[in-house]
MOPAC internal coordinates of N, CA, C and O (Angstrom, degrees):
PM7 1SCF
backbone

  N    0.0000 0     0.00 0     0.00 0    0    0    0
  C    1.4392 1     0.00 0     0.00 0    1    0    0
  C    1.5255 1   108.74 1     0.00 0    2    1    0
  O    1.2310 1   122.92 1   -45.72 1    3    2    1
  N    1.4716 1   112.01 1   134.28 1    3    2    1
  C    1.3092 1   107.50 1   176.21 1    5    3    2
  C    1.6160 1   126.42 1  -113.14 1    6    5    3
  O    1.2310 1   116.44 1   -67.70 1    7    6    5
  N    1.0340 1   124.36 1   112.30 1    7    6    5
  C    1.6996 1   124.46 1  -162.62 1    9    7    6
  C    1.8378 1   101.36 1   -70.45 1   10    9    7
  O    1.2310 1   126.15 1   -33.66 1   11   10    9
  N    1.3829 1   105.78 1   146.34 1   11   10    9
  C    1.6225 1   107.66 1   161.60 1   13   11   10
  C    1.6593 1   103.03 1   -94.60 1   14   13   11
  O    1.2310 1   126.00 1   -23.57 1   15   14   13
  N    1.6731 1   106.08 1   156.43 1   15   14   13
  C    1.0864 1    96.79 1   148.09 1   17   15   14
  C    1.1883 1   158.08 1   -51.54 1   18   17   15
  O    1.2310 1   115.64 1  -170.24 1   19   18   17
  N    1.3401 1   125.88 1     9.76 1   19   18   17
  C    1.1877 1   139.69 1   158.04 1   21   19   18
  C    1.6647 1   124.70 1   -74.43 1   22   21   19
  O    1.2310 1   130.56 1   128.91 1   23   22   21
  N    1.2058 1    97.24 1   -51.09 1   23   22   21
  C    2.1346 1   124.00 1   148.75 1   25   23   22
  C    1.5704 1   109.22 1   -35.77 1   26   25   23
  O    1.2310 1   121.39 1   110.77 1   27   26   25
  N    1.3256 1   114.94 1   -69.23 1   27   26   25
  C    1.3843 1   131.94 1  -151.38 1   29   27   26
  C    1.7364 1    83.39 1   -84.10 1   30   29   27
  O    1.2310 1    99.83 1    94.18 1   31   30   29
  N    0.7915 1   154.06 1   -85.82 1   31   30   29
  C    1.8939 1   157.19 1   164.50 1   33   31   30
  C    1.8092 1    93.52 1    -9.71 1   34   33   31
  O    1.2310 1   112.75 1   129.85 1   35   34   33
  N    1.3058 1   131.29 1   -50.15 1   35   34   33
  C    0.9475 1   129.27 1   171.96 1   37   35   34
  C    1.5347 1   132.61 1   -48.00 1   38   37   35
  O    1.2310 1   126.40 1    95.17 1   39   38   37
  N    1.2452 1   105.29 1   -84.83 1   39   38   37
  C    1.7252 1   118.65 1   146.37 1   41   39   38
  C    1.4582 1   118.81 1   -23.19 1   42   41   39
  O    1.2310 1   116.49 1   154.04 1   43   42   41
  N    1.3927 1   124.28 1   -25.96 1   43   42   41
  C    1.3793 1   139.42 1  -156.94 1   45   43   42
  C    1.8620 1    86.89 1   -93.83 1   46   45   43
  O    1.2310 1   117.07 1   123.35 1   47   46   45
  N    1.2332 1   123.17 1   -56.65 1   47   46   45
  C    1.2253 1   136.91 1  -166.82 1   49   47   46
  C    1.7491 1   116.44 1   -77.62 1   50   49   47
  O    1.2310 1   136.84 1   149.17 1   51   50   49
  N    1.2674 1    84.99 1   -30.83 1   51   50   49
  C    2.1467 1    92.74 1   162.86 1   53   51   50
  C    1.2045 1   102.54 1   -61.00 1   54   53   51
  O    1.2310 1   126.32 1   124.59 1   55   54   53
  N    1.4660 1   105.45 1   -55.41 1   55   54   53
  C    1.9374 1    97.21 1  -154.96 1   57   55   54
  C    1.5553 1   105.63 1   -65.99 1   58   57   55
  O    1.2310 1   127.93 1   155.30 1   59   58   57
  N    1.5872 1   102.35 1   -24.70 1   59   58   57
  C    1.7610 1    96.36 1  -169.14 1   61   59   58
  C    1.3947 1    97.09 1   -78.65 1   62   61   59
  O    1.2310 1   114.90 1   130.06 1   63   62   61
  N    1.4788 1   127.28 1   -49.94 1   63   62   61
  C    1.6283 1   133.87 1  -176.50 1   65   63   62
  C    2.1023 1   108.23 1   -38.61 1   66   65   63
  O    1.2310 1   140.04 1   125.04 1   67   66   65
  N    1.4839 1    78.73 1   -54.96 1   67   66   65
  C    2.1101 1    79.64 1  -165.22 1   69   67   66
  C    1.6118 1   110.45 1  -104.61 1   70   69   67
  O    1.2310 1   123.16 1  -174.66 1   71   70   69
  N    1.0820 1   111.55 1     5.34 1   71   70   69
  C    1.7159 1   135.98 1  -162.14 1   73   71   70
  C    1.8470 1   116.29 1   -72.81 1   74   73   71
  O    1.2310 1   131.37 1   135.88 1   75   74   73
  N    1.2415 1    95.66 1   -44.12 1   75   74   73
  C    2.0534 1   102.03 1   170.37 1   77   75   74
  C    1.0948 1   104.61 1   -49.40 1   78   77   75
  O    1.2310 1   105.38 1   -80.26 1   79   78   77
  N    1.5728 1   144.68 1    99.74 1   79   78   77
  C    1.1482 1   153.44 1   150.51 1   81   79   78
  C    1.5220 1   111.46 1   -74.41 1   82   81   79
  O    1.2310 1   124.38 1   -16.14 1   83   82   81
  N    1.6152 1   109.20 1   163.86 1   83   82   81
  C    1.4285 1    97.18 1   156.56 1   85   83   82
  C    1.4191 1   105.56 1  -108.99 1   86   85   83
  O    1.2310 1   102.47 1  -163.20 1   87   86   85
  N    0.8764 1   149.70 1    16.80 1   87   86   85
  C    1.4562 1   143.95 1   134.13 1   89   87   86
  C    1.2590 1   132.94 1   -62.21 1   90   89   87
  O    1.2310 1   123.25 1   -17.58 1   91   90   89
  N    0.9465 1   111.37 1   162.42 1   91   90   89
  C    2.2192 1   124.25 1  -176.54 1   93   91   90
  C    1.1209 1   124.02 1  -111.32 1   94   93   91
  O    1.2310 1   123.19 1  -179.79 1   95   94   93
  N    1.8474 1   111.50 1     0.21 1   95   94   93
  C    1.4364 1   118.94 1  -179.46 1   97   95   94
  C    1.4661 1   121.89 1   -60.30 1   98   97   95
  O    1.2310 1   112.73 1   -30.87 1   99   98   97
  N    1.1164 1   131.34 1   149.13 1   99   98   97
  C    1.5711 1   127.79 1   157.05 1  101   99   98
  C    1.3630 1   106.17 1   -67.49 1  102  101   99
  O    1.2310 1   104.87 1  -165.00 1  103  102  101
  N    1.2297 1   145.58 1    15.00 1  103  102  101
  C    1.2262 1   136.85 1  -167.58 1  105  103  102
  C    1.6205 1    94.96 1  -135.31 1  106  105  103
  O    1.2310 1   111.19 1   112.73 1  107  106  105
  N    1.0120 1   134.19 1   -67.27 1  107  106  105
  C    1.4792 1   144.88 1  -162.04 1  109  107  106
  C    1.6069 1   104.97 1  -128.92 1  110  109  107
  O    1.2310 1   115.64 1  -148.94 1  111  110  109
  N    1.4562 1   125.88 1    31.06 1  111  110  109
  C    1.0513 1   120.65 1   159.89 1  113  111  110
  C    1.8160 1   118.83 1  -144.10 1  114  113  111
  O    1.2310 1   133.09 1    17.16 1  115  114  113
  N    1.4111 1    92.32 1  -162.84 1  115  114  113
  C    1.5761 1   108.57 1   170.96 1  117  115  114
  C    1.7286 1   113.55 1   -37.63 1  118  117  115
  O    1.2310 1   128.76 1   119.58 1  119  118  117
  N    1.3673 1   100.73 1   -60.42 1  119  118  117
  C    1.6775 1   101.14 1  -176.95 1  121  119  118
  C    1.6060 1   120.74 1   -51.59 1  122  121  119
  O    1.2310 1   127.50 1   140.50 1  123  122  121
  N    1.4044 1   103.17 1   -39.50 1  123  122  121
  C    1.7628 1   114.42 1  -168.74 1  125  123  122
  C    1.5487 1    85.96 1   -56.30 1  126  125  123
  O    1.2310 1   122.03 1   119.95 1  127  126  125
  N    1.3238 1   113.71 1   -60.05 1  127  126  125
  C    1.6362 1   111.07 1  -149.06 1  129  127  126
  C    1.1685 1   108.81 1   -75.48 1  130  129  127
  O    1.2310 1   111.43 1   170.23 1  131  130  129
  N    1.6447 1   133.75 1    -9.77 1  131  130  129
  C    1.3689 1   133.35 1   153.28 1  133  131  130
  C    1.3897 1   117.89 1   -57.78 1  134  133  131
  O    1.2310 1   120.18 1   133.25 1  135  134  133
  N    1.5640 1   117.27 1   -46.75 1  135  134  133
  C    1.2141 1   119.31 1  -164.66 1  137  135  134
  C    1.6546 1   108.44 1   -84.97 1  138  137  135
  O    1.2310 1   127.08 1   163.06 1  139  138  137
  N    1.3322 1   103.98 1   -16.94 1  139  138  137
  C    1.4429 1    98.83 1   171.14 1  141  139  138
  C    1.7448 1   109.65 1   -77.73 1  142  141  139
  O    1.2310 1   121.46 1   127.56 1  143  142  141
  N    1.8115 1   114.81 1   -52.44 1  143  142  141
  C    1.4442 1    81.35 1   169.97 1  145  143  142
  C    1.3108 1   147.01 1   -76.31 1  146  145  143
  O    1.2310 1   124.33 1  -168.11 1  147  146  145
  N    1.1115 1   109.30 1    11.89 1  147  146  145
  C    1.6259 1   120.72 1   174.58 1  149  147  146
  C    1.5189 1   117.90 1   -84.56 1  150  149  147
  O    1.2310 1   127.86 1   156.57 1  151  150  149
  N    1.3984 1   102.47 1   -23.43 1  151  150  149
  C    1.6611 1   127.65 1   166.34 1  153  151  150
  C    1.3843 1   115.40 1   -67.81 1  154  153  151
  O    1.2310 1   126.95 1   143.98 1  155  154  153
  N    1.3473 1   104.24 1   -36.02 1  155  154  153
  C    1.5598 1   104.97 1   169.28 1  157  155  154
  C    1.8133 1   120.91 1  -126.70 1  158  157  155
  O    1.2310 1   132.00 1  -153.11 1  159  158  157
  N    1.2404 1    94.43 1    26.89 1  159  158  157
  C    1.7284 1    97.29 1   155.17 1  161  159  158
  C    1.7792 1   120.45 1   -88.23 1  162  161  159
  O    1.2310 1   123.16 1   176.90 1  163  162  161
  N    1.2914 1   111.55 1    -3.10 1  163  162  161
  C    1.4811 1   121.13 1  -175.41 1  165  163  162
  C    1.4084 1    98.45 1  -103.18 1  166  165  163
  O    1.2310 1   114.53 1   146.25 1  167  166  165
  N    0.7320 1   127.97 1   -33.75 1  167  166  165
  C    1.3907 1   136.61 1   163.39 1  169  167  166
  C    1.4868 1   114.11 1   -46.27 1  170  169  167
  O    1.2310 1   121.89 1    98.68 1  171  170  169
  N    1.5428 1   114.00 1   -81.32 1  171  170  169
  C    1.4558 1   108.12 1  -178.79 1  173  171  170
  C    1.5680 1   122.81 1  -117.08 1  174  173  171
  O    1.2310 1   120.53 1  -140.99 1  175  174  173
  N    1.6342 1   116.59 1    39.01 1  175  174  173
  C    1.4579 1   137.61 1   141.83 1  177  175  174
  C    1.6165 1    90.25 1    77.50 1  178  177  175
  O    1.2310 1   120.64 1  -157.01 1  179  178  177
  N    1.0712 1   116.37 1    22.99 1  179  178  177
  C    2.0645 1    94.07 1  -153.12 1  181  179  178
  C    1.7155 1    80.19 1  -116.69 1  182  181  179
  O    1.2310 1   124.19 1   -44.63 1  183  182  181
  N    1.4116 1   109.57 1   135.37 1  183  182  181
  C    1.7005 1   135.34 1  -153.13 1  185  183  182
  C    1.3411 1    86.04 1   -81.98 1  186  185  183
  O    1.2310 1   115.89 1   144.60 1  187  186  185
  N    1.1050 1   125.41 1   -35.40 1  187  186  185
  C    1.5393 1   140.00 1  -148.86 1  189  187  186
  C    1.9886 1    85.60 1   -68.40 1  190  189  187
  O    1.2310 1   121.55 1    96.14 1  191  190  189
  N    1.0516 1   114.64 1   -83.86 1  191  190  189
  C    1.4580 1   136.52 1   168.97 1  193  191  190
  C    1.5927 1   101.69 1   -15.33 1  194  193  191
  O    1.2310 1   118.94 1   121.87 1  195  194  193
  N    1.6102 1   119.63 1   -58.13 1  195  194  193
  C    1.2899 1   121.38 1  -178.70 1  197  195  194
  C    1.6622 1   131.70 1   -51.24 1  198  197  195
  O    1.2310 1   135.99 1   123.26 1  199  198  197
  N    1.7438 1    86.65 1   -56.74 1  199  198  197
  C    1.7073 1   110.76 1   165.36 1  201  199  198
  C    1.8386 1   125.23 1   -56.39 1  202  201  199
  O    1.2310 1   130.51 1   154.03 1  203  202  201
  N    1.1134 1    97.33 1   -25.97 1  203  202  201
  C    1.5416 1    96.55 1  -176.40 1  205  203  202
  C    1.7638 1    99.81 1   -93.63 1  206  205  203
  O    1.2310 1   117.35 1   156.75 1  207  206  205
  N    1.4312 1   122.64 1   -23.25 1  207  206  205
  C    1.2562 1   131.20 1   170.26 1  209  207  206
  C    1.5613 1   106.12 1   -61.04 1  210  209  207
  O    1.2310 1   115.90 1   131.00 1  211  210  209
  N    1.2866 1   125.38 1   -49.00 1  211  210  209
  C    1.6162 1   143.64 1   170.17 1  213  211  210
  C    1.6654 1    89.27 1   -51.03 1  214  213  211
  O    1.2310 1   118.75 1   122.56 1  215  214  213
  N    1.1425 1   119.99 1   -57.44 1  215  214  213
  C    1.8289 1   104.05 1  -156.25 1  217  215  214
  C    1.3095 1   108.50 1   -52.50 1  218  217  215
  O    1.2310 1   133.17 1   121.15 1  219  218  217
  N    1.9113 1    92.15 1   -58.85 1  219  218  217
  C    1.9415 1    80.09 1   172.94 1  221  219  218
  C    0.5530 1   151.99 1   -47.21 1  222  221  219
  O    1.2310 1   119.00 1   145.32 1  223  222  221
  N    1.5623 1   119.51 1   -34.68 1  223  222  221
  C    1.4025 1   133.17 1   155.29 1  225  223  222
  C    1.7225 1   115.12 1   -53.73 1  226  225  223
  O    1.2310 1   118.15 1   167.04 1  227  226  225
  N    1.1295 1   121.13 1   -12.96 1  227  226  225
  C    1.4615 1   105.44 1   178.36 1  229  227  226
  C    1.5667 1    86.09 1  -101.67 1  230  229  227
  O    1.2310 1   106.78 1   142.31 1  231  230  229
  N    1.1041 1   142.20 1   -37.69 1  231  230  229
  C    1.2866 1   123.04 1  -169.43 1  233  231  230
  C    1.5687 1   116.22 1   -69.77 1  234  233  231
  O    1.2310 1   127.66 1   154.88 1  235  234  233
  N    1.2657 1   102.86 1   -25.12 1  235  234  233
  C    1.6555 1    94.09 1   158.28 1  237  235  234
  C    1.2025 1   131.64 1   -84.05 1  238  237  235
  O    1.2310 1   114.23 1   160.03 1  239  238  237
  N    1.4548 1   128.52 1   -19.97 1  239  238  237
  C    1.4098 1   139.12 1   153.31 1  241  239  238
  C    1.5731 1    95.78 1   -67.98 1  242  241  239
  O    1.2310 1   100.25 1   150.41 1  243  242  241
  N    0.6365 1   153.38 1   -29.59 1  243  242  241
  C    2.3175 1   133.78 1   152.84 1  245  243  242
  C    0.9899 1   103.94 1   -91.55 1  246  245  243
  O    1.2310 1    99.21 1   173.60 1  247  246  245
  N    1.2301 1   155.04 1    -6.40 1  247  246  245
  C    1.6869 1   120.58 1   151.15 1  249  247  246
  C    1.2376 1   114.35 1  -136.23 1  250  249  247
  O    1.2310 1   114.16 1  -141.18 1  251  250  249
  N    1.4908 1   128.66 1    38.82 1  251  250  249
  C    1.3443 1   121.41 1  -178.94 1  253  251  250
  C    1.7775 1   116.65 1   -78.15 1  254  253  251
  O    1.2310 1   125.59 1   149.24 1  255  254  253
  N    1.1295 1   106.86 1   -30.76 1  255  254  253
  C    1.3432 1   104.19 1   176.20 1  257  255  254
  C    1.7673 1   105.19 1   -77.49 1  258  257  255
  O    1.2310 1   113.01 1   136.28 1  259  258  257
  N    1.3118 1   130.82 1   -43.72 1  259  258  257
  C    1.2414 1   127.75 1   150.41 1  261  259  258
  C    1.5789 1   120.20 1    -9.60 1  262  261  259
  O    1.2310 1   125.62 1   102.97 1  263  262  261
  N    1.5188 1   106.81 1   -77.03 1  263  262  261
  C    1.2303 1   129.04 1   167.87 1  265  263  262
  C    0.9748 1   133.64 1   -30.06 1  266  265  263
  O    1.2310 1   122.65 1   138.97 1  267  266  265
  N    1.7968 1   112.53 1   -41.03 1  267  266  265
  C    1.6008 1   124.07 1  -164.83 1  269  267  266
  C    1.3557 1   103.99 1  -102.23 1  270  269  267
  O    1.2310 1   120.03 1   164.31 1  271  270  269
  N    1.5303 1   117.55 1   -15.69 1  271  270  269
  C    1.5254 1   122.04 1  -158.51 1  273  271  270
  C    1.7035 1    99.88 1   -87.94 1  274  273  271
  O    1.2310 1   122.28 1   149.44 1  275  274  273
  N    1.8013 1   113.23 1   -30.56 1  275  274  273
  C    1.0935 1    98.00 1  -155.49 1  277  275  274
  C    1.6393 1   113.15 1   -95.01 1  278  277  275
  O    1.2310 1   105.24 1   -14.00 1  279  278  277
  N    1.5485 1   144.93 1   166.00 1  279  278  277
  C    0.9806 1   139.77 1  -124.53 1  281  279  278
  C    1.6386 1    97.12 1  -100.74 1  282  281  279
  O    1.2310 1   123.61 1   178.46 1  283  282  281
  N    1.3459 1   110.68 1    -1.54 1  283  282  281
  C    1.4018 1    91.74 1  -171.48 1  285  283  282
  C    1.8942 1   107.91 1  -107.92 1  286  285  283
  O    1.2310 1   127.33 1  -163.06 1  287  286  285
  N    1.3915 1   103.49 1    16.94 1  287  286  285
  C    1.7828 1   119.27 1  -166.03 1  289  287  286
  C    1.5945 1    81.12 1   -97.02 1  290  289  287
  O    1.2310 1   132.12 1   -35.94 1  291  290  289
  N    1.5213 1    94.21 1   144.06 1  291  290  289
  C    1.5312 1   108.71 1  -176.49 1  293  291  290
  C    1.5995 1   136.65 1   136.71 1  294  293  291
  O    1.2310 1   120.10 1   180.00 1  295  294  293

């Protein structure tokens, strides 16, 4: 199946909309939803997609050890 950019801009806007976890997993956290939009900023060139991929990544570089320490991460 092949998505248009309209799809892929879409998907892009879930992960940022419902995406702030308090976890750090690549699966069910902060990391997954970075690496997914960075997965699809090459895809459809749009900066927008890139920068919000950057936030997460800074929000886990300021509270990842936060994140991992406390009892409900896991």
């Amino acid at each position: 199946m092949v998505f248009g950019d309209d799809e892929i801009l879409e998907a892009a806007e879930v992960v940022w909309n419902r995406g702030l976890l308090k976890r750090v997993g690549i699966c069910h956290g902060i990391s997954g939803n970075a690496c997914v939009l960075l997965s699809l900023y090459p895809k459809t060139g749009n900066v927008k997609v890139f920068y919000r991929a950057k936030a997460f990544a800074c929000i886990l570089l300021d509270q990842a050890h936060k994140l991992i320490s406390s009892p409900r991460h896991g």
